[in-house]
N, C-alpha and C positions, 0 to 999 in steps of 0.2 A: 550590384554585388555579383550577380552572373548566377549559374547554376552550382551550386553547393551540393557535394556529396553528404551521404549519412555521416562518415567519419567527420569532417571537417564542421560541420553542424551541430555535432555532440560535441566536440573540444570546442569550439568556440562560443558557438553561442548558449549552448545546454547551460552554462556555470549562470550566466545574463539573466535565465529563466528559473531553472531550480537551484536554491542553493544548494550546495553538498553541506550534508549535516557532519560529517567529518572534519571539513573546514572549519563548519561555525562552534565546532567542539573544540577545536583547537585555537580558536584564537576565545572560547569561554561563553561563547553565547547560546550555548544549551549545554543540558548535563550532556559528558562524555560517555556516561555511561546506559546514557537510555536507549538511546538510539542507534542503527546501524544502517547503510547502504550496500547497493550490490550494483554494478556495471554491467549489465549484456550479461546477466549471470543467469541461466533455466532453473526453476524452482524446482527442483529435485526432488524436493521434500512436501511436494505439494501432492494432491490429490485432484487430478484434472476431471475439470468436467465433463468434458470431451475432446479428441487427439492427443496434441501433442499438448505436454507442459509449457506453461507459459515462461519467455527470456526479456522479459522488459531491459530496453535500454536503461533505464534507472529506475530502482528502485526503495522503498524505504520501511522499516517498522523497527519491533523493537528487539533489543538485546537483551540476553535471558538474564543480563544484570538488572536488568529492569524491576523484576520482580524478588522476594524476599526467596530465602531458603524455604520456607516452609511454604510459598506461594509456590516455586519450583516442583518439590516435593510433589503436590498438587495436583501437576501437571504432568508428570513424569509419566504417567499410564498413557498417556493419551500423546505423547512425545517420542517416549522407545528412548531408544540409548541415542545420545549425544553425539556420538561416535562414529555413528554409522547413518546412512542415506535411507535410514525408514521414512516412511509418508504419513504428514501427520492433517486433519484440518487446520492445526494451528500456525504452521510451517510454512514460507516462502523455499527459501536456501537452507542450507543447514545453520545459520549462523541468525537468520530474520522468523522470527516469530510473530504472529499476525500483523502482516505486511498492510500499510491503508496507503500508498501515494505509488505511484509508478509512473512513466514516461516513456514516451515514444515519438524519436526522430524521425520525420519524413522528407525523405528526399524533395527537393526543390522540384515540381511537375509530375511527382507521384501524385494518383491518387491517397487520400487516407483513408478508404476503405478496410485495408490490410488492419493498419495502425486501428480502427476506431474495433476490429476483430480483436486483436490481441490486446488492447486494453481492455476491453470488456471484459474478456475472459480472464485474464490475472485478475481483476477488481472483483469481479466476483466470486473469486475464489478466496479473497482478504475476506471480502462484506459476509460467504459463507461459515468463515473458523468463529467470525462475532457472535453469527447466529447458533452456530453448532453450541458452542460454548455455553451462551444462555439455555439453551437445550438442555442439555447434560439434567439439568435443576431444575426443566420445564417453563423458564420464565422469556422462551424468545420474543413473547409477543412486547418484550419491552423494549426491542429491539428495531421491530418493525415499522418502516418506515423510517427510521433516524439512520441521518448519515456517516457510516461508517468507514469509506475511504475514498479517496480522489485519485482521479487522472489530467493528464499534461500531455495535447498531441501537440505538434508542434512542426514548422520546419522555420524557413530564413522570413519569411510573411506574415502570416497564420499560426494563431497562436489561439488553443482551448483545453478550458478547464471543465473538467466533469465533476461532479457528487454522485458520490455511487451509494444504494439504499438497496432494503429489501422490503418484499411485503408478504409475511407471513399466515397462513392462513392451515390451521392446521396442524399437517404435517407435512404442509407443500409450501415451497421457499419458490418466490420469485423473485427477480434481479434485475434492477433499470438505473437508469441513468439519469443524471437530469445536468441540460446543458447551463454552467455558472455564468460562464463569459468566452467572447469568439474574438479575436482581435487581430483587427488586418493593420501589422505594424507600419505597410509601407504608407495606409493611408492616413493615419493616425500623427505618426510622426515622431515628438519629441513626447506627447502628450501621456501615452502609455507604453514608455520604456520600460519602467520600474513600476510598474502595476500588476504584474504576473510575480515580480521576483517577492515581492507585499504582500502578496496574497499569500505565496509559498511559508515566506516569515511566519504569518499568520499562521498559516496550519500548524507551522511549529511552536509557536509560543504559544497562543492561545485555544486550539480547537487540542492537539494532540494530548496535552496536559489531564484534559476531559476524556480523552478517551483512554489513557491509559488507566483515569479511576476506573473507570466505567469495567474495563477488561480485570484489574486490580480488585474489584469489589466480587465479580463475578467469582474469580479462583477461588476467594475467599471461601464461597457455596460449595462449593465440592467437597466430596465426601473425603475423607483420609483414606494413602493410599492404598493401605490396608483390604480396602474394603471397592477396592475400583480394578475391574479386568480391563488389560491392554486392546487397544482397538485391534 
């Protein structure tokens, strides 16, 4: 295959590994309204843990269709106006509201040291809006431990999946990783082609469905806006 640059790794083979949930919206295979994506897009709207904000090559969570009027509503203190580039825990981009899946392309003979940096950091900044959230209403520790979003590093070989968790203790939030599967495509072969892109389905059909009660049940605790100040 020779040496693959980042562009040519994301157009070609990214689609092979993660689906685009835009895609599968449009040809019907998830609601179109739940979910949304971002490309090489910086989380604007995020609240960095430290440096810069994170720009994941691909990113995923949900669309604030997702949630009811009155679930919005809800939220809206802790959101800011729609409009504008305020920073929220909830907040990827302006558009992704608790983001749980991202990816990152690594060049053919890079290291992924970089890559397994800025996944962590985006991932923990999703795994943090879960925890803040159950916060708000005191109930993180139901949260601790359970996995809350994933990552995809990747180049034209090597291919891994993370589950990203916290463990809350407190009022101190910690952040780890835990390695799902590592797959060396050239040694594998035919065997684990469509085993990452299955997994990916998965999170979409089956894991994300649960977590959006899970974020869905929590809104519900929150107090009326009335009675909630803006971060």
């Amino acid at each position: 295959m020779g040496v693959w640059d980042r562009a040519r790794l994301f157009r070609y083979m990214n689609p092979l590994i993660m689906p685009s949930v835009e895609v599968l919206a449009a040809a019907g295979s998830i609601q179109p309204e739940c979910l949304v994506e971002s490309l090489k897009e910086q989380w604007t709207n995020s609240f960095p843990l430290a440096g810069l904000r994170p720009r994941p090559d691909y990113s995923v969570g949900f669309h604030i269709a997702a949630f009811s009027g009155h679930q919005v509503d809800k939220l809206r203190p802790f959101i800011a106006r729609l409009d504008a580039p305020d920073h929220s825990f909830f907040m990827g981009t302006c558009d992704i509201y608790f983001p749980f899946l991202s990816c990152h392309v690594v060049r053919s003979g890079d290291a992924v040291d970089v890559a397994d940096h800025h996944t962590g950091h985006s991932m923990a900044l999703a795994v943090r809006g879960v925890v803040e959230l159950f916060r708000l209403f005191k109930q993180e520790a139901q949260v601790s431990r359970q996995i809350l979003a994933f990552s995809v590093i990747h180049n034209c070989i090597v291919v891994q999946i993370y589950a990203h968790y916290a463990v809350v203790q407190g009022k101190t939030t910690m952040y780890f990783r835990h390695v799902i599967r590592s797959f060396d495509l050239a040694a594998s072969g035919d065997k684990n082609r469509w085993t990452v892109y299955s997994f990916m389905r998965n999170i979409y059909d089956i894991w994300m469905p649960m977590h959006l009660q899970r974020i869905r049940s929590a809104v519900d605790q929150l107090r009326s806006p009335c009675a909630v100040m803006t971060w």
